[in-house]
C-alpha positions as CSV (number, residue, x, y, z in Angstrom):
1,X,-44.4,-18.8,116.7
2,X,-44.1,-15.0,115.9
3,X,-45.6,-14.4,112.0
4,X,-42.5,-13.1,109.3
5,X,-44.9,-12.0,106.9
6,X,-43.5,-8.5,107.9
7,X,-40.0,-9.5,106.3
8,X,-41.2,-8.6,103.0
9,X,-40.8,-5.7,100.2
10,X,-43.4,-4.4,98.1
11,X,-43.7,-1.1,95.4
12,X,-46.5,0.4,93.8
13,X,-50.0,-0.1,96.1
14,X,-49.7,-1.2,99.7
15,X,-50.5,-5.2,99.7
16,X,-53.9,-6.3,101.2
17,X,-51.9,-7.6,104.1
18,X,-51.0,-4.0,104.5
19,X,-47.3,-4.6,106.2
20,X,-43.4,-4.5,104.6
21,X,-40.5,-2.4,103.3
22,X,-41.8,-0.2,100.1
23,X,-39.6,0.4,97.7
24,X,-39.3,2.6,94.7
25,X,-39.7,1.1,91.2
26,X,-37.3,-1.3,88.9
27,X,-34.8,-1.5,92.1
28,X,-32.5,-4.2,90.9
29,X,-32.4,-7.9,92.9
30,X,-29.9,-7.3,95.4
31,X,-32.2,-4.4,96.7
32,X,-35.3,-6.8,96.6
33,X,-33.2,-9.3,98.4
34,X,-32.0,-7.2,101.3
35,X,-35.6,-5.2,101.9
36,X,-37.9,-8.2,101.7
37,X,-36.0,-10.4,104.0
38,X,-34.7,-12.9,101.4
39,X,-30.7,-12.2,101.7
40,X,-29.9,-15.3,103.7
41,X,-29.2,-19.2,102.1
42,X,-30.4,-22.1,103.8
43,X,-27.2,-24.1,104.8
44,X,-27.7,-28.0,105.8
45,X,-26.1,-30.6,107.8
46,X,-26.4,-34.2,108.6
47,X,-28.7,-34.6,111.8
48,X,-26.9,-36.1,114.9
49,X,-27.7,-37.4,117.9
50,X,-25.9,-38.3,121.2
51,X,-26.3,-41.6,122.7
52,X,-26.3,-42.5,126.2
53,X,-24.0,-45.1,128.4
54,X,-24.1,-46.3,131.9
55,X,-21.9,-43.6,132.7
56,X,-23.4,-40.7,131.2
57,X,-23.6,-39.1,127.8
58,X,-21.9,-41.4,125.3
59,X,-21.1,-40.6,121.4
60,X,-22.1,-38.1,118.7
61,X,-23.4,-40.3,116.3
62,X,-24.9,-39.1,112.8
63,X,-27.7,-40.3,110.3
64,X,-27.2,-39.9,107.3
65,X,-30.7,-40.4,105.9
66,X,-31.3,-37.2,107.8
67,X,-30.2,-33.6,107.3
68,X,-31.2,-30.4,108.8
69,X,-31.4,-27.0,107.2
70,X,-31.1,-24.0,108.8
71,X,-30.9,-20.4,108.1
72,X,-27.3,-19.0,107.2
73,X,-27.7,-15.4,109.0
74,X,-29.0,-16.7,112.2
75,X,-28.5,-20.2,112.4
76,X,-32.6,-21.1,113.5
77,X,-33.4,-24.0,112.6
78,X,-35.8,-24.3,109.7
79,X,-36.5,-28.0,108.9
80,X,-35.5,-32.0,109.4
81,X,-35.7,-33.1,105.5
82,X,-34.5,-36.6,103.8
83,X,-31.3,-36.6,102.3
84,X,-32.1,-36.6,99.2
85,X,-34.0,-32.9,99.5
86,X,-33.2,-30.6,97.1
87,X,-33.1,-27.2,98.1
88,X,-34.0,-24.0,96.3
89,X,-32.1,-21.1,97.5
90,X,-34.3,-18.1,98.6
91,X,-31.9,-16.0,96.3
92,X,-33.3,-18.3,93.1
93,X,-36.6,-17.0,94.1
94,X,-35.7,-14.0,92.8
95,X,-33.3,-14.6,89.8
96,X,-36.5,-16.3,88.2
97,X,-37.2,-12.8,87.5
98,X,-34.3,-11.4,86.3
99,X,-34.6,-11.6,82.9
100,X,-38.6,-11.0,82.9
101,X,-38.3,-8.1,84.3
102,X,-35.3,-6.8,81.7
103,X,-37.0,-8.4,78.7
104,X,-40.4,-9.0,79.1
105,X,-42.3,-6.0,81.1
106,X,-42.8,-7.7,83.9
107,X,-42.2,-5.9,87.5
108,X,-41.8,-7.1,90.6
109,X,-44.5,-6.6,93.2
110,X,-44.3,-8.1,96.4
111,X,-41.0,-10.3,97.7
112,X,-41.1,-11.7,101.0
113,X,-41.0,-15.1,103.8
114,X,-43.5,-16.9,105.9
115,X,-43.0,-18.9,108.6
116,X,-39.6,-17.3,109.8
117,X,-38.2,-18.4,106.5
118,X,-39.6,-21.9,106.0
119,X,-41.8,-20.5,103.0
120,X,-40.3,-17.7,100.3
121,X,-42.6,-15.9,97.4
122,X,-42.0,-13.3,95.2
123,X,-44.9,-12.0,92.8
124,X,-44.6,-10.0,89.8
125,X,-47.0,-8.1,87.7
126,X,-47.0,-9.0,83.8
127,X,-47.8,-6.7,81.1
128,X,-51.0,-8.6,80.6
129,X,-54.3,-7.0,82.1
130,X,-57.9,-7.0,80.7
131,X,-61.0,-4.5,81.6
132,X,-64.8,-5.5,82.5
133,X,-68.1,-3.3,82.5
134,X,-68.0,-0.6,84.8
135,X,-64.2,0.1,84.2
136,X,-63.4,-3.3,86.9
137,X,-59.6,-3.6,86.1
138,X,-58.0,-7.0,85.9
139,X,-54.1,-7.3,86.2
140,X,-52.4,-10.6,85.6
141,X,-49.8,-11.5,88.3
142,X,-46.6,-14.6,88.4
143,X,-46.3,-15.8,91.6
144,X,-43.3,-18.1,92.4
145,X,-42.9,-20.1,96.0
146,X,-40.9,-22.2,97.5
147,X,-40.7,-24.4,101.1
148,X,-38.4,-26.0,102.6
149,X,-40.5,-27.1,105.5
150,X,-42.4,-30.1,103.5
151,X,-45.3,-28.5,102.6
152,X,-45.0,-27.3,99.3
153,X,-43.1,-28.1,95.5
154,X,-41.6,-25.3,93.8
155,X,-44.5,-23.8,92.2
156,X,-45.1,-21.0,89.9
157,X,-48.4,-20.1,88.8
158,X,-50.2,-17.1,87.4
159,X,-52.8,-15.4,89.4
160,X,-55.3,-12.0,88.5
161,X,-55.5,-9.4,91.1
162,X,-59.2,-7.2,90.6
163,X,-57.5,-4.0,91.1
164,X,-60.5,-2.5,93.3
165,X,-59.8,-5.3,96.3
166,X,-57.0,-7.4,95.1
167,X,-58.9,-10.8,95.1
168,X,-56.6,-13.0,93.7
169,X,-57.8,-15.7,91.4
170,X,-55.3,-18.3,89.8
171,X,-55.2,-18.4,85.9
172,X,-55.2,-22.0,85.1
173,X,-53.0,-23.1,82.2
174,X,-54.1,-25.1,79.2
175,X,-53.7,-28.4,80.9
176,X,-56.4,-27.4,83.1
177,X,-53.5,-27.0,86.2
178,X,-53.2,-23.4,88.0
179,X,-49.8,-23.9,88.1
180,X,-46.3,-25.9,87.4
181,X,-45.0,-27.7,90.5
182,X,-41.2,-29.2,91.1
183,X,-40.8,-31.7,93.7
184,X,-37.5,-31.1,95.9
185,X,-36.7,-34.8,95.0
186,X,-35.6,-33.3,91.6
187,X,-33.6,-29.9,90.4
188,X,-35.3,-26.5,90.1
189,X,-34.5,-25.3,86.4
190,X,-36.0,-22.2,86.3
191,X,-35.6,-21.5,82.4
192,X,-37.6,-25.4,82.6
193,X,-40.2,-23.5,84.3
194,X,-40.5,-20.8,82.2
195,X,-40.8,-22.7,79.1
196,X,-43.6,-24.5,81.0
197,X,-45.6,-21.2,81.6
198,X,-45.0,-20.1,77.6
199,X,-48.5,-20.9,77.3
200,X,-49.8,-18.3,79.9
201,X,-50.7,-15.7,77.5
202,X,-54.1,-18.1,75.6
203,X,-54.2,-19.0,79.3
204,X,-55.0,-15.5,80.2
205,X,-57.5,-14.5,77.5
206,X,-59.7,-17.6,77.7
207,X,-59.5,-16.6,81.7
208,X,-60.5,-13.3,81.3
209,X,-63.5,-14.5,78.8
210,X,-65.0,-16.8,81.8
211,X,-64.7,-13.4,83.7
212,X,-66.8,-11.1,80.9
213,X,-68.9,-14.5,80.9
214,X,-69.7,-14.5,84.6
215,X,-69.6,-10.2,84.7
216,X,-72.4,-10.7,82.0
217,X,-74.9,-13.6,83.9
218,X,-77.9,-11.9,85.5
219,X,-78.0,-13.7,89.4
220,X,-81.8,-13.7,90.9
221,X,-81.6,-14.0,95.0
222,X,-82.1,-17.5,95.2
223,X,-79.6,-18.3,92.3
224,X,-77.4,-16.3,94.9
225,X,-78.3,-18.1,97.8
226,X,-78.2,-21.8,96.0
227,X,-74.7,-20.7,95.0
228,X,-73.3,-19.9,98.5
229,X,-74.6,-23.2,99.7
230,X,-73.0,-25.5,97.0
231,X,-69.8,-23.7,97.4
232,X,-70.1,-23.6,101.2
233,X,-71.5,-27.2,101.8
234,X,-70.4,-30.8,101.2
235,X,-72.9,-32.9,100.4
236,X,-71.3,-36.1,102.2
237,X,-72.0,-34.4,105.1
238,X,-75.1,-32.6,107.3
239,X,-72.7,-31.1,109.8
240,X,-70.8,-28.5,107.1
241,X,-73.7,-26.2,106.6
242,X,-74.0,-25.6,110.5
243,X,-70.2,-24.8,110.6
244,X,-70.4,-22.4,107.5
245,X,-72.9,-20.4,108.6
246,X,-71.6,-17.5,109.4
247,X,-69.1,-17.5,106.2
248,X,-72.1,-17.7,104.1
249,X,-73.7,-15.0,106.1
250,X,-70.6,-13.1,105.5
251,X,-70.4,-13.8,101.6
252,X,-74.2,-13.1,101.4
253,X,-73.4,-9.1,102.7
254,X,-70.5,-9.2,100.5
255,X,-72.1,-9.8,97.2
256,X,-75.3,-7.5,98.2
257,X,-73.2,-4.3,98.6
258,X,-70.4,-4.8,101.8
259,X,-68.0,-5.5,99.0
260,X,-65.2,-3.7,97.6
261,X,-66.3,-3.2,94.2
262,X,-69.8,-5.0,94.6
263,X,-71.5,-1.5,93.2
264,X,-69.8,-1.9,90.0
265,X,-71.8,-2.6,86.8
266,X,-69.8,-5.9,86.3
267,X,-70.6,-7.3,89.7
268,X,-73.9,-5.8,90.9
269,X,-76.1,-8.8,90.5
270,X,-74.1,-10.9,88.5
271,X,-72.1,-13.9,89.0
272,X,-68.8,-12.3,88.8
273,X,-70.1,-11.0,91.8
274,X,-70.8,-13.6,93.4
275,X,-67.3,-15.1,92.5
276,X,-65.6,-12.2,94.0
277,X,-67.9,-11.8,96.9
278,X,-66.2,-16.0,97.9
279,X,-62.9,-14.5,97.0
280,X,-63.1,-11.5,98.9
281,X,-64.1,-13.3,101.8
282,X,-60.8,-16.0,101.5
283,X,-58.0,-13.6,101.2
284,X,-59.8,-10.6,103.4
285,X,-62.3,-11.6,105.7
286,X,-61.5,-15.1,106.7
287,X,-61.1,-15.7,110.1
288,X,-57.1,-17.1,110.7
289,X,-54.4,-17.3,113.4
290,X,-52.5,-14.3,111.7
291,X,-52.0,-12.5,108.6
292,X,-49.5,-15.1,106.9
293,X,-51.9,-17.8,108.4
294,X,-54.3,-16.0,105.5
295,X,-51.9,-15.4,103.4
296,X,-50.6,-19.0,102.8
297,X,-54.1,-20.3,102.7
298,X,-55.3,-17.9,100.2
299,X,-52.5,-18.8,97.8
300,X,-51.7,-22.8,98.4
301,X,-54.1,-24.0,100.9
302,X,-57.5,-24.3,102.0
303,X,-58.0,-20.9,100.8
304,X,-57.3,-21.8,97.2
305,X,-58.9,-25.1,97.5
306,X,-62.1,-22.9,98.2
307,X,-62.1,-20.4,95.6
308,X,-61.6,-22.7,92.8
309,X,-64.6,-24.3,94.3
310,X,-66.4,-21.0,93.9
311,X,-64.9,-20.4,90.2
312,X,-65.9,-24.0,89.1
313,X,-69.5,-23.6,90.6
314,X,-70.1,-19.8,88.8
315,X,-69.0,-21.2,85.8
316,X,-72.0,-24.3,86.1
317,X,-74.2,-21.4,86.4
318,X,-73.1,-19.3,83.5
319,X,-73.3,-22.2,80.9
């Protein structure tokens, strides 16, 4: 299957998957919708089936426990779901942000699909950003996706992007969660959601204090190299260290000067730098079929999975 990453819109800074429509600044949501590929609804019908007789073909029959859903501007086929699915229309995607962006200071960064449709994001920069030693610039970020493939809720969570490489981090909320996550079996209420993430801004300064924290802990070479095995190694198992060598490797060069940003006061020899040299690797360096391969795993998969791994294990070290 051909990669849609490349239906997408972006302003400001070219997006570290370097590809989409840019756009000037505080273009209102029908311009988003048309540039970043999001302009079509996903329309559904009951799935049917044609039975067979002795003769030939026999009867359309339908089952209703079944529908499929399917784009409205080119009619592909996006997804076999229960009947019960609820679906978020890519268009709701971006009315989330309507009101942020009018009210609150927030812009819209990036808008786009995955998947030829089956996944839509749209990620907006808050007014909330935080500086570390060495002038390391830290922007907090609201990313909202949704699927209707299966694979993932309606989630919205907030993120920081290190302006010097965009390595993305998720900012977990007070109940420990990175983000808020609605099931298709029930509604999307957006203003639901919102309330929800009212709690992002103590979220965002007790983040950014674990981040002067870790910019602050002194790393000797074989804290660094303990590190990159717990993070990279499962210790139910003999085979993952084999497997991981090279990423380690990889992470190793990062955090000793390959990285972007690893010269900086807050990240030469430090565990910050260490954190950023795992994050780095996920969302740049990782090896993956294609670009929204990375993409998707850097924001809800295995990706993620492994930089909160890497956060949780800097922050052992720093206490």
């Amino acid at each position: 299957m051909a990669h849609l990453v490349e239906s997408m819109a972006y302003v400001n800074a070219v997006p570290w998957h370097g590809i989409g429509n840019r756009l000037s600044t505080k273009q209102p949501i029908e311009v988003w919708a048309q540039q970043s590929g999001i302009s079509f609804d996903i329309k559904e019908t009951p799935v049917r089936f044609m039975t067979e007789s002795a003769g030939g073909l026999g009867a359309i029959k339908s089952f209703p426990e079944q529908k499929v859903l399917y784009r409205s501007d080119t009619n592909a086929p996006l997804s076999v779901v229960s009947s019960r699915y609820q679906v978020v229309q890519p268009r709701e995607i971006l009315e989330f942000y309507k009101d942020l962006t009018e009210v609150s200071g927030f812009e819209l960064e990036t808008a786009g699909i995955l998947k030829g449709g089956r996944k839509i994001w749209a990620l907006a920069k808050t007014n909330q950003s935080a500086v570390l030693k060495g002038n390391d610039r830290v922007n907090g970020y609201l990313l909202l996706a949704t699927a209707c493939d299966g694979t993932l809720a309606t989630t919205a969570q907030f993120t920081s992007v290190r302006v010097v490489c965009n390595n993305t981090l998720a900012v977990a909320l007070s109940n420990a969660s990175s983000a808020v996550k609605v099931p298709h079996s029930t509604s999307f209420d957006p203003q639901a959601v919102k309330k929800q993430l009212g709690i992002s801004i103590s979220s965002w300064d007790s983040f950014m204090y674990r981040m002067k924290t870790l910019s602050e802990r002194r790393v000797k070479s074989h804290e660094a190299m303990n590190y990159i095995l717990r993070v990279f190694t499962d210790p139910t198992t003999t085979a993952a260290g084999l497997s991981n060598e090279r990423a380690m490797k990889k992470v190793m060069a990062l955090y000793e000067g390959d990285g972007k940003g690893a010269e900086l006061a807050s990240s030469k020899g430090t565990a910050f730098g260490l954190l950023n040299a795992v994050t780095e690797y996920v969302d740049h360096e990782r090896r993956a079929r294609s670009t929204d391969h990375r993409l998707e795993s850097a924001w809800f998969g295995q990706g993620a999975t492994l930089k909160q791994k890497a956060l949780d294990q800097a922050m052992v070290m720093a206490s």
